[in-house]
PDB file of N, CA, C and O in Angstrom:
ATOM      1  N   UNK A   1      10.324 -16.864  12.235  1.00  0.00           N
ATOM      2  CA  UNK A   1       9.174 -16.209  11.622  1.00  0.00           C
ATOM      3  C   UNK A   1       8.466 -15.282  12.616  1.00  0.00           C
ATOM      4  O   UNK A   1       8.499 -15.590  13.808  1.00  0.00           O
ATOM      5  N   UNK A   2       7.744 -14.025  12.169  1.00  0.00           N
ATOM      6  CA  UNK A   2       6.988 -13.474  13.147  1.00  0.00           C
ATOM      7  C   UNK A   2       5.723 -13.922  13.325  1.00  0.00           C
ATOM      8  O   UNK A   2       4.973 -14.295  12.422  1.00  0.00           O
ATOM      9  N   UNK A   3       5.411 -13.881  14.812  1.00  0.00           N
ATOM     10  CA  UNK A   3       4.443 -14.457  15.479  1.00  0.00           C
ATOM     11  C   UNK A   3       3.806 -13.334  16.419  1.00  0.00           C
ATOM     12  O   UNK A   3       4.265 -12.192  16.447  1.00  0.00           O
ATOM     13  N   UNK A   4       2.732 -13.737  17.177  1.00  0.00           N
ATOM     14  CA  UNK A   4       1.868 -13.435  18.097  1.00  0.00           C
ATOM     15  C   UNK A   4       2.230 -13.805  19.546  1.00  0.00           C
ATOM     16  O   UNK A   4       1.418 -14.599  20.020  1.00  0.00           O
ATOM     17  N   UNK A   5       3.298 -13.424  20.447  1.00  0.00           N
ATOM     18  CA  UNK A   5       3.722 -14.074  21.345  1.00  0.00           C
ATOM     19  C   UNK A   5       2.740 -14.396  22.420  1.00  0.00           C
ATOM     20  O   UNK A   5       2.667 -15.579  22.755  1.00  0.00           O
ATOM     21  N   UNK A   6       2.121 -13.689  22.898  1.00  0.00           N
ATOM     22  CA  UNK A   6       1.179 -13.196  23.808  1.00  0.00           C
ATOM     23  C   UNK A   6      -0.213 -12.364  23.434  1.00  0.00           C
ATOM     24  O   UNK A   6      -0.302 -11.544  22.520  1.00  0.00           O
ATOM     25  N   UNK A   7      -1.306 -12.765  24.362  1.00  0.00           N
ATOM     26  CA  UNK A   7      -2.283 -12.356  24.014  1.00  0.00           C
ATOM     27  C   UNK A   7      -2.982 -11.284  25.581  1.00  0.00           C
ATOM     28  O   UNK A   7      -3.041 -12.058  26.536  1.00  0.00           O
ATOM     29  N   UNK A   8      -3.331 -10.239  25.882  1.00  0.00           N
ATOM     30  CA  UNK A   8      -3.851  -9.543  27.338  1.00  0.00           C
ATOM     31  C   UNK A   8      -4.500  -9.153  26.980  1.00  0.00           C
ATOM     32  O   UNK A   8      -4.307  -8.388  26.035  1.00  0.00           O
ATOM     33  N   UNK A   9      -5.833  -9.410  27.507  1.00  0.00           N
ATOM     34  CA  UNK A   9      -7.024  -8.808  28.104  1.00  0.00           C
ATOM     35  C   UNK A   9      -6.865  -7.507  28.635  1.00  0.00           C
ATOM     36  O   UNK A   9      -6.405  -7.303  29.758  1.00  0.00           O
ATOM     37  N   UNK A  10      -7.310  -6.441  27.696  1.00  0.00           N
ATOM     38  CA  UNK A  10      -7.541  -5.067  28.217  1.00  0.00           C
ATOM     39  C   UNK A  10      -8.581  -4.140  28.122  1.00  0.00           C
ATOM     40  O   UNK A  10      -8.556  -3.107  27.453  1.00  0.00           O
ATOM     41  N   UNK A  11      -9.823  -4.695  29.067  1.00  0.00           N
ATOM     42  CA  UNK A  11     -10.826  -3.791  29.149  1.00  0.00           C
ATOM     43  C   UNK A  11     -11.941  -4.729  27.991  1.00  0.00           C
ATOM     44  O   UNK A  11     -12.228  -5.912  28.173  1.00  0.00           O
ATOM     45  N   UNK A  12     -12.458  -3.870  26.793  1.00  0.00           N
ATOM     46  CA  UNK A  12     -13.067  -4.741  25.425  1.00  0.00           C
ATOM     47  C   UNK A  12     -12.353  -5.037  24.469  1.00  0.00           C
ATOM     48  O   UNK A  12     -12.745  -5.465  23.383  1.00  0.00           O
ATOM     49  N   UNK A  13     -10.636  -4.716  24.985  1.00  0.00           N
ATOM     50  CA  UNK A  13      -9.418  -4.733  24.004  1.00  0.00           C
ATOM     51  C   UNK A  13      -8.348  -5.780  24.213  1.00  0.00           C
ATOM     52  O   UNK A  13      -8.064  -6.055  25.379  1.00  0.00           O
ATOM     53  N   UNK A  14      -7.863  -6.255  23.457  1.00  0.00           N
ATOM     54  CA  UNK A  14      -6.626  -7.329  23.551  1.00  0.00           C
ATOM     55  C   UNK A  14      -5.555  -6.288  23.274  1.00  0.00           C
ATOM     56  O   UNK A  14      -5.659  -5.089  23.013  1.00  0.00           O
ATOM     57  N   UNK A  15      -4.313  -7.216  23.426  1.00  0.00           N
ATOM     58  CA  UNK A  15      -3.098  -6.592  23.288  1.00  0.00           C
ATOM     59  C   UNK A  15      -2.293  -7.339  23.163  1.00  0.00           C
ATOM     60  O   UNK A  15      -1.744  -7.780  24.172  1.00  0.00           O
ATOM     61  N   UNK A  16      -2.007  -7.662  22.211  1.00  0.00           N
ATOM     62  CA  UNK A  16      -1.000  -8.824  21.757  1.00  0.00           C
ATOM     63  C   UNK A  16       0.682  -7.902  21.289  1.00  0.00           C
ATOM     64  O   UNK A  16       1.161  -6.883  20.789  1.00  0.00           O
ATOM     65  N   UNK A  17       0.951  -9.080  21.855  1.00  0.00           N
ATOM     66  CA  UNK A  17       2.581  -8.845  22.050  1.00  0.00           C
ATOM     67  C   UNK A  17       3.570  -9.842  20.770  1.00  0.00           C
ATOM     68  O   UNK A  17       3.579 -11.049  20.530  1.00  0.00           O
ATOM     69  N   UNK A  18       4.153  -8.940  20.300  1.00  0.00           N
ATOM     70  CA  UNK A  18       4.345  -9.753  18.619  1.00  0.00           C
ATOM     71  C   UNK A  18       6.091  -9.525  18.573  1.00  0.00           C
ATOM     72  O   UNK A  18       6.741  -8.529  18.890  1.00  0.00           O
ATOM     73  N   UNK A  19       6.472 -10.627  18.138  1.00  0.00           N
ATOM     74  CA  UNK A  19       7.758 -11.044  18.136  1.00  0.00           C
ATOM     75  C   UNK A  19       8.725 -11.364  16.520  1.00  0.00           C
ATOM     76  O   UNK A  19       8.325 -12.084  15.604  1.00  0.00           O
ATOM     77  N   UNK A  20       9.623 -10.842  16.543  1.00  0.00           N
ATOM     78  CA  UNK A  20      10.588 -11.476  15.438  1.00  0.00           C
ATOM     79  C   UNK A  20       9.954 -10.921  14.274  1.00  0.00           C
ATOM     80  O   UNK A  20       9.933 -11.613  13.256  1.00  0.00           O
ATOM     81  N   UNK A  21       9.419  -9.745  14.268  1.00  0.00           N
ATOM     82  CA  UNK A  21       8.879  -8.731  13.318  1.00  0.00           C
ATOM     83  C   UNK A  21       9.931  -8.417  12.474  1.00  0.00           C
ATOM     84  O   UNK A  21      11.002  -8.193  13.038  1.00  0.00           O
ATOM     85  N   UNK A  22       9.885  -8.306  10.683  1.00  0.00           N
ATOM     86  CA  UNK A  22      10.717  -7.425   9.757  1.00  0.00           C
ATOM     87  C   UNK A  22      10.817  -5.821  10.239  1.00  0.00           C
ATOM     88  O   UNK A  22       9.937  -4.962  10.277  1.00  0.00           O
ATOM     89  N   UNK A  23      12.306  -5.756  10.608  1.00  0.00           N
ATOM     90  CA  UNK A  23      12.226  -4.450  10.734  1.00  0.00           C
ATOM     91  C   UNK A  23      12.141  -3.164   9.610  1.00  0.00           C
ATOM     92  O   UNK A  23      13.046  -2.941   8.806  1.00  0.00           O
ATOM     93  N   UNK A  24      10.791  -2.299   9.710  1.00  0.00           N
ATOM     94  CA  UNK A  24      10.828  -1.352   8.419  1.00  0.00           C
ATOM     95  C   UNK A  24      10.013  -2.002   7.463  1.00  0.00           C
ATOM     96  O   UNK A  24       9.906  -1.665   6.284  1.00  0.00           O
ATOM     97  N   UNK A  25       9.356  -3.090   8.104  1.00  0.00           N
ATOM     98  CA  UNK A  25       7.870  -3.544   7.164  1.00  0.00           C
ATOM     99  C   UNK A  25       6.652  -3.214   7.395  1.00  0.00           C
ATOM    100  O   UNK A  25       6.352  -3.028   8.574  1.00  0.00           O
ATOM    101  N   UNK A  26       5.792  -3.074   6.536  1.00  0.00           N
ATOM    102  CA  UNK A  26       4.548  -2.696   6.806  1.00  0.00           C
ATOM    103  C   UNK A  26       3.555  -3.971   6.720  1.00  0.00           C
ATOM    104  O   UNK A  26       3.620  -4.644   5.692  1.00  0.00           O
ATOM    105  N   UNK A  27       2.581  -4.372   7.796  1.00  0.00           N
ATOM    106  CA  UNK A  27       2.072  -5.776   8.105  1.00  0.00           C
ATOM    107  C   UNK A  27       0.737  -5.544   8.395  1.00  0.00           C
ATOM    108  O   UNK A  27       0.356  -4.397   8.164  1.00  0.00           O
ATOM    109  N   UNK A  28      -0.120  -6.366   8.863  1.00  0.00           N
ATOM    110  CA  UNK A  28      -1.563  -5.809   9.344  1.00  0.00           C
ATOM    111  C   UNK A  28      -1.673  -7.321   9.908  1.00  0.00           C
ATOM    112  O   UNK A  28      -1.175  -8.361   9.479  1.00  0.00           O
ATOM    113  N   UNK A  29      -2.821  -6.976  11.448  1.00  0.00           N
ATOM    114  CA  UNK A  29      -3.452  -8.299  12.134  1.00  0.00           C
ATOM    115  C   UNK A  29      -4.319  -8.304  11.909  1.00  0.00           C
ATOM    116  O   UNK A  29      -5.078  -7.381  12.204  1.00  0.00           O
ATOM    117  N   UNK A  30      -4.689  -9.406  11.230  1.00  0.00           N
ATOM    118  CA  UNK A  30      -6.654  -9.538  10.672  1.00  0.00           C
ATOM    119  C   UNK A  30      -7.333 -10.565  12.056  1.00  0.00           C
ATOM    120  O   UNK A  30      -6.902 -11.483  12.755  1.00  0.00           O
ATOM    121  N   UNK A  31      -8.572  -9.814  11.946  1.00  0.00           N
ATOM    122  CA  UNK A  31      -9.039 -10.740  12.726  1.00  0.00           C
ATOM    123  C   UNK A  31     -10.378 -11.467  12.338  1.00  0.00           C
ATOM    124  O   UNK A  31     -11.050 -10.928  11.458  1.00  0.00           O
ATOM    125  N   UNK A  32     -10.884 -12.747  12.956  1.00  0.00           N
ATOM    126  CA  UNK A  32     -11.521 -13.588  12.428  1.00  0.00           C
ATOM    127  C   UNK A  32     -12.642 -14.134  13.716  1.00  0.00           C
ATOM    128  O   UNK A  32     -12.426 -13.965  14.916  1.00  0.00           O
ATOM    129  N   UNK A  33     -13.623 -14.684  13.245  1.00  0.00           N
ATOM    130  CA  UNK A  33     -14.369 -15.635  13.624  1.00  0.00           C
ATOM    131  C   UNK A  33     -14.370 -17.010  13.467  1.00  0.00           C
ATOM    132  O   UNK A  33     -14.281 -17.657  14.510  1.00  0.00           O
ATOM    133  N   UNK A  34     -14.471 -17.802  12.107  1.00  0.00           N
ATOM    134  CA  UNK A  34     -14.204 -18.371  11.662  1.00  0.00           C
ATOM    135  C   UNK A  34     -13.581 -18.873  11.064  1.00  0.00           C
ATOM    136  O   UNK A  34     -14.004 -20.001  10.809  1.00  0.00           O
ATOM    137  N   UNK A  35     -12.255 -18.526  10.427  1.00  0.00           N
ATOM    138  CA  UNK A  35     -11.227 -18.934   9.629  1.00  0.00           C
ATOM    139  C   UNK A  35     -11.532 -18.657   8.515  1.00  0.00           C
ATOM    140  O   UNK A  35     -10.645 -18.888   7.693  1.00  0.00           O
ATOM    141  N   UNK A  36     -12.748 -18.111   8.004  1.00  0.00           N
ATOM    142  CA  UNK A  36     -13.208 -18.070   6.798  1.00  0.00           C
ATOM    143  C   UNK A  36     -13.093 -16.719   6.135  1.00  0.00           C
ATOM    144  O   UNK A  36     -12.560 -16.435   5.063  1.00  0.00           O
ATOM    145  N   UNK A  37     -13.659 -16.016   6.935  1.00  0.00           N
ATOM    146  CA  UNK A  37     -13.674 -14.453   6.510  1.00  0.00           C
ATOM    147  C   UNK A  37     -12.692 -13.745   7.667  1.00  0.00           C
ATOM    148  O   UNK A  37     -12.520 -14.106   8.831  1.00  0.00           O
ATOM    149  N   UNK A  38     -12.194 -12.782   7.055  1.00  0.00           N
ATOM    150  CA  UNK A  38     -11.269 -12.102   7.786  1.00  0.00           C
ATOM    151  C   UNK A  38     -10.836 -10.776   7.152  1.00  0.00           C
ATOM    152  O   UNK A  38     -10.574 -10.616   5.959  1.00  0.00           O
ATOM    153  N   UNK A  39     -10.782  -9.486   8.493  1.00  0.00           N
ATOM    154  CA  UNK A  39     -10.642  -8.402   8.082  1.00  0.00           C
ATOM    155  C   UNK A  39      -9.494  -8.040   8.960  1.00  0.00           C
ATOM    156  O   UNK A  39      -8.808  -8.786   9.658  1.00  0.00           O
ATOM    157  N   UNK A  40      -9.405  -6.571   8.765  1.00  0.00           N
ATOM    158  CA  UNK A  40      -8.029  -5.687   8.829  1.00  0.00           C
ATOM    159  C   UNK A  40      -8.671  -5.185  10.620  1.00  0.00           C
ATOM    160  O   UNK A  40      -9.723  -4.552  10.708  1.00  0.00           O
ATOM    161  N   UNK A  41      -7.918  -5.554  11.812  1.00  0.00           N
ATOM    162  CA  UNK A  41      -8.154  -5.237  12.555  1.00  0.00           C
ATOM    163  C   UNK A  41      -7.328  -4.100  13.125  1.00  0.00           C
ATOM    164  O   UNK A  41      -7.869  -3.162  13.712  1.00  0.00           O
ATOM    165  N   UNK A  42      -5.806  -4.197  12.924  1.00  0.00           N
ATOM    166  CA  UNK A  42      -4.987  -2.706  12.823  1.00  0.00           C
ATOM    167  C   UNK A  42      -3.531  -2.798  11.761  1.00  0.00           C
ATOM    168  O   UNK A  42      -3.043  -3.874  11.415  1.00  0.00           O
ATOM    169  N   UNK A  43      -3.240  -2.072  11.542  1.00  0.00           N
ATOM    170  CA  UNK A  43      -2.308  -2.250  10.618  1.00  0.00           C
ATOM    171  C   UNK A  43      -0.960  -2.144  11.489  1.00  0.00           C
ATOM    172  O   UNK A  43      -1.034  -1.664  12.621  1.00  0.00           O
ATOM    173  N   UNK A  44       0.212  -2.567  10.998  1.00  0.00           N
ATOM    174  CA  UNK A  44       1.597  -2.546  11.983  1.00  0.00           C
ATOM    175  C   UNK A  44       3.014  -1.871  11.075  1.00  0.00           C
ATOM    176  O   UNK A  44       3.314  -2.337   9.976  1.00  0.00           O
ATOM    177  N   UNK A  45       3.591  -1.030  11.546  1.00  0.00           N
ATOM    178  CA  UNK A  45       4.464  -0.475  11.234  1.00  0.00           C
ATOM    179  C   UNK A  45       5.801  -1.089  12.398  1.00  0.00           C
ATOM    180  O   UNK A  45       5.758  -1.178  13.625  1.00  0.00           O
ATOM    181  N   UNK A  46       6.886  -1.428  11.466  1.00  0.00           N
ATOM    182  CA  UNK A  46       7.635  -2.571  12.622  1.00  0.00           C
ATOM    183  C   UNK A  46       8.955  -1.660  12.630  1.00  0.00           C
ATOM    184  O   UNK A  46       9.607  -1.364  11.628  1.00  0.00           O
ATOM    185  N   UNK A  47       9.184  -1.333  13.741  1.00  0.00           N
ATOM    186  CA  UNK A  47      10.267   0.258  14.322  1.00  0.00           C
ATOM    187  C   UNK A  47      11.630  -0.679  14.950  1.00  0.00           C
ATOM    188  O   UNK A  47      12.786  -0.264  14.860  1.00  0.00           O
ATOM    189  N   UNK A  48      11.221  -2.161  15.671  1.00  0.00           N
ATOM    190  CA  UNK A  48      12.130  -3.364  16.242  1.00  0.00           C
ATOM    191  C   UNK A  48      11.977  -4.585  15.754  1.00  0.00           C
ATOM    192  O   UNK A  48      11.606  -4.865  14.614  1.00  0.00           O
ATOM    193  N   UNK A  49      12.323  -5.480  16.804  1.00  0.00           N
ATOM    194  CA  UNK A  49      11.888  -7.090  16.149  1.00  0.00           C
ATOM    195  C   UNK A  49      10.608  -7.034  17.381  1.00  0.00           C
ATOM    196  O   UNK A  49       9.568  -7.604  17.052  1.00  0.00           O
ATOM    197  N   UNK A  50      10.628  -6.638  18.220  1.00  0.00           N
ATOM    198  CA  UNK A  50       9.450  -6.599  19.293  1.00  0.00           C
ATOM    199  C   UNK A  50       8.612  -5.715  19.228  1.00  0.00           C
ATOM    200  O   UNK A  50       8.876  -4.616  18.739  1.00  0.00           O
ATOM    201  N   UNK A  51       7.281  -6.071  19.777  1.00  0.00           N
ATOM    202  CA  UNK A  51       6.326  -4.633  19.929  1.00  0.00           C
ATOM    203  C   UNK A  51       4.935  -5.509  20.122  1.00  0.00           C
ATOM    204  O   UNK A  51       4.625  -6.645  19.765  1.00  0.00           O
ATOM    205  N   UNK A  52       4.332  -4.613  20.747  1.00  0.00           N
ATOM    206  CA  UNK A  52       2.842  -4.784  21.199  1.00  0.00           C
ATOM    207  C   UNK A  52       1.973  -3.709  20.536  1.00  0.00           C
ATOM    208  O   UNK A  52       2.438  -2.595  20.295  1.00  0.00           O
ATOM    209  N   UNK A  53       0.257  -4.165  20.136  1.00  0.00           N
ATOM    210  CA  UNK A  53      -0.577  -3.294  19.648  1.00  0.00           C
ATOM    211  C   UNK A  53      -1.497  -3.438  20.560  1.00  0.00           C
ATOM    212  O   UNK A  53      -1.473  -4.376  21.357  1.00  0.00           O
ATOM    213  N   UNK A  54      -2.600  -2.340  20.545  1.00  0.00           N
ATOM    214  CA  UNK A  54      -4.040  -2.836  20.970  1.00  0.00           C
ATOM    215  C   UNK A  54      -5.130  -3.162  20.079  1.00  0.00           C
ATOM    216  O   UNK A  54      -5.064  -2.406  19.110  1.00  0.00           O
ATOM    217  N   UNK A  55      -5.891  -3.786  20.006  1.00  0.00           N
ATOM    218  CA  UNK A  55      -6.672  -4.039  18.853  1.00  0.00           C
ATOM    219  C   UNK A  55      -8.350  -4.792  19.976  1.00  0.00           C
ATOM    220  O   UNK A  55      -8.479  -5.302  21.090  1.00  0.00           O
ATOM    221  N   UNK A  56      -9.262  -4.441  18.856  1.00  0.00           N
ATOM    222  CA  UNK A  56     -10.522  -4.801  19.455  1.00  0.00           C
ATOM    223  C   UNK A  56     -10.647  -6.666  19.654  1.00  0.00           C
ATOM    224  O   UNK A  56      -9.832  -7.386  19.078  1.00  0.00           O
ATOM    225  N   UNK A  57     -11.278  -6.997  20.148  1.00  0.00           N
ATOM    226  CA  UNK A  57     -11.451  -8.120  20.899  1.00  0.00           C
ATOM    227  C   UNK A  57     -13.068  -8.527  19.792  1.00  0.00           C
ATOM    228  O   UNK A  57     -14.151  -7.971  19.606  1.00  0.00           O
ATOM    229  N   UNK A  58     -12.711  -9.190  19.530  1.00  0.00           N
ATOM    230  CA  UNK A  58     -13.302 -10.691  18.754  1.00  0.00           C
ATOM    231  C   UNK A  58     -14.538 -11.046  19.152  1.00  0.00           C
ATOM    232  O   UNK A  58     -15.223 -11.735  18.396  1.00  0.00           O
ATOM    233  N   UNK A  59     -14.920 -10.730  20.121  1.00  0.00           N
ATOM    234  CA  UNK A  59     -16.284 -11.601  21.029  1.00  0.00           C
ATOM    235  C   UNK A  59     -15.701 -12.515  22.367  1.00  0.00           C
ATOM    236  O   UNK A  59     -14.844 -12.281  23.220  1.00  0.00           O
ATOM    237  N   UNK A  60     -16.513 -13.548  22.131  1.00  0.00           N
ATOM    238  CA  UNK A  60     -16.323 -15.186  22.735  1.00  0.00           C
ATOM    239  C   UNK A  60     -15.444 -15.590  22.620  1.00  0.00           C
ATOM    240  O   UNK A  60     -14.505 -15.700  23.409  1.00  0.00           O
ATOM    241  N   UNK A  61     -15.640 -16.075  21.016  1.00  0.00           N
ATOM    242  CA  UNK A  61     -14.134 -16.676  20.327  1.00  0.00           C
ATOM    243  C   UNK A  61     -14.117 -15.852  18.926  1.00  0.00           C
ATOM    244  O   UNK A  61     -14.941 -15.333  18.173  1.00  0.00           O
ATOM    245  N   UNK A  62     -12.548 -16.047  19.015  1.00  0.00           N
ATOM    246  CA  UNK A  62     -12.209 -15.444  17.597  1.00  0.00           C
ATOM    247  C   UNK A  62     -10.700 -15.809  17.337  1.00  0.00           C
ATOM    248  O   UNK A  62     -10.278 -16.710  18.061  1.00  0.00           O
ATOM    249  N   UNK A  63      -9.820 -15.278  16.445  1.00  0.00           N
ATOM    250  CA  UNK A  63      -8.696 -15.455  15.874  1.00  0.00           C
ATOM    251  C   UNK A  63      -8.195 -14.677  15.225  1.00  0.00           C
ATOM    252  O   UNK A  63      -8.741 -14.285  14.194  1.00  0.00           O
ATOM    253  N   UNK A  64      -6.998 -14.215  15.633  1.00  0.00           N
ATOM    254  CA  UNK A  64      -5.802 -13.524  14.903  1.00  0.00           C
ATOM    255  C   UNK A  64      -4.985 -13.741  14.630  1.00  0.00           C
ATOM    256  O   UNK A  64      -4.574 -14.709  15.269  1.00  0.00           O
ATOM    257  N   UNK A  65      -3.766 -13.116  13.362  1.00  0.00           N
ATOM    258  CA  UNK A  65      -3.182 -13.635  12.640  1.00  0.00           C
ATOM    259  C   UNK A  65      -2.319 -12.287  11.987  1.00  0.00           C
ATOM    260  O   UNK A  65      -2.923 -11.229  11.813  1.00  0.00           O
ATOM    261  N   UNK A  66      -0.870 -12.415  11.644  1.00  0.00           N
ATOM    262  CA  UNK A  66      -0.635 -11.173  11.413  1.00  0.00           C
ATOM    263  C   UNK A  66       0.334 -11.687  10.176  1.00  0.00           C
ATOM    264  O   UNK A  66       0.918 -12.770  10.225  1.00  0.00           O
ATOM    265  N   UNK A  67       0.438 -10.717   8.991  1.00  0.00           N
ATOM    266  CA  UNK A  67       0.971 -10.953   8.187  1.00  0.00           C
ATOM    267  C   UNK A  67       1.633 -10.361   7.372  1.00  0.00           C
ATOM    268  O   UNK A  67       0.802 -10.342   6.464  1.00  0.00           O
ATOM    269  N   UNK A  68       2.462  -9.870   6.987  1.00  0.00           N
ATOM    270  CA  UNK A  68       3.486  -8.920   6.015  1.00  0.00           C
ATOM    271  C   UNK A  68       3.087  -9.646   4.498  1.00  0.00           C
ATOM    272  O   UNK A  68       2.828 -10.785   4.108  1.00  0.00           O
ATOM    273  N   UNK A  69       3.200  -8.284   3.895  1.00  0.00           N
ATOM    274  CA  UNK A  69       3.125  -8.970   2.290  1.00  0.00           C
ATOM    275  C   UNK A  69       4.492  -9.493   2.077  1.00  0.00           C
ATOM    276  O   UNK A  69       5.625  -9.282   2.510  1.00  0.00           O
ATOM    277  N   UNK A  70       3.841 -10.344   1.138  1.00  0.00           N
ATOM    278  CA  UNK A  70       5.534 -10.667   0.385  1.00  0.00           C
ATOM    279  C   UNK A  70       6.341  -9.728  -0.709  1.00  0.00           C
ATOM    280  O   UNK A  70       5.789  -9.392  -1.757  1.00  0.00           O
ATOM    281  N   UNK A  71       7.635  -9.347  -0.396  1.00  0.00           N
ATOM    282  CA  UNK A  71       8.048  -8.263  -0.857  1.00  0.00           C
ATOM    283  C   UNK A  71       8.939  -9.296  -1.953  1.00  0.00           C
ATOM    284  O   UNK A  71       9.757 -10.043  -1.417  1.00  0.00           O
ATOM    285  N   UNK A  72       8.811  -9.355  -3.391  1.00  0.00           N
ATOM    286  CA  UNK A  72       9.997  -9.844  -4.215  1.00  0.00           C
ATOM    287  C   UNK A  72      10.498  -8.491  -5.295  1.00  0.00           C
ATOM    288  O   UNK A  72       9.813  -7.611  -5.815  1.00  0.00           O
ATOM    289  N   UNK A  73      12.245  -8.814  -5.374  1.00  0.00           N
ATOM    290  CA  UNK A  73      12.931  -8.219  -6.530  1.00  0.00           C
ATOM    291  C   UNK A  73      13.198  -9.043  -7.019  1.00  0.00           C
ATOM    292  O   UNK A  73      13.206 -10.208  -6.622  1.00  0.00           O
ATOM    293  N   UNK A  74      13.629  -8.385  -8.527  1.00  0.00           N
ATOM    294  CA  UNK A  74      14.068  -9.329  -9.539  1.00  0.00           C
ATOM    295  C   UNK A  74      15.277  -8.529 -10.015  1.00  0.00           C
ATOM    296  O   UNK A  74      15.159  -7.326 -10.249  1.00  0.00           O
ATOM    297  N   UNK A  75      16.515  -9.212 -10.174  1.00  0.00           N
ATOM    298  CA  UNK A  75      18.394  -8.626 -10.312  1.00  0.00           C
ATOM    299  C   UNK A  75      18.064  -7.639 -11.671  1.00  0.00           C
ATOM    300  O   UNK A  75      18.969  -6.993 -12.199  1.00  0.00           O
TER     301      UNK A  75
END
């Protein structure tokens, strides 16, 4: 499954390093405070199975999470 491999501190920015990505999917990392509410922090266009973004930094604490829609056909 794709994941969040890594997380770097850059400046007021993170940079997470994301793994085992659909290649040729379109995904987005939301980010959170609480688990409760959650918004669109950058959107991801997946070119490999690897790749890194930069995205704004959360505060203190916070949480991210990245997710592809679910794509279904029917025969």
């Amino acid at each position: 499954p794709s994941s969040i491999s890594d997380i770097t501190s850059v400046n007021t920015s993170n940079q997470l390093s994301m793994a085992d990505l659909p290649v040729g999917r379109d995904g987005v990392v939301e980010i959170s405070t609480n688990f409760l509410n959650w918004a669109t922090a950058a959107n991801v266009t997946t070119t490999n199975l690897n790749q890194s973004i930069l995205v704004d930094a959360p505060g203190e604490h916070g949480f991210y999470r990245l997710r592809f829609p679910f794509l279904w056909s029917w025969p």
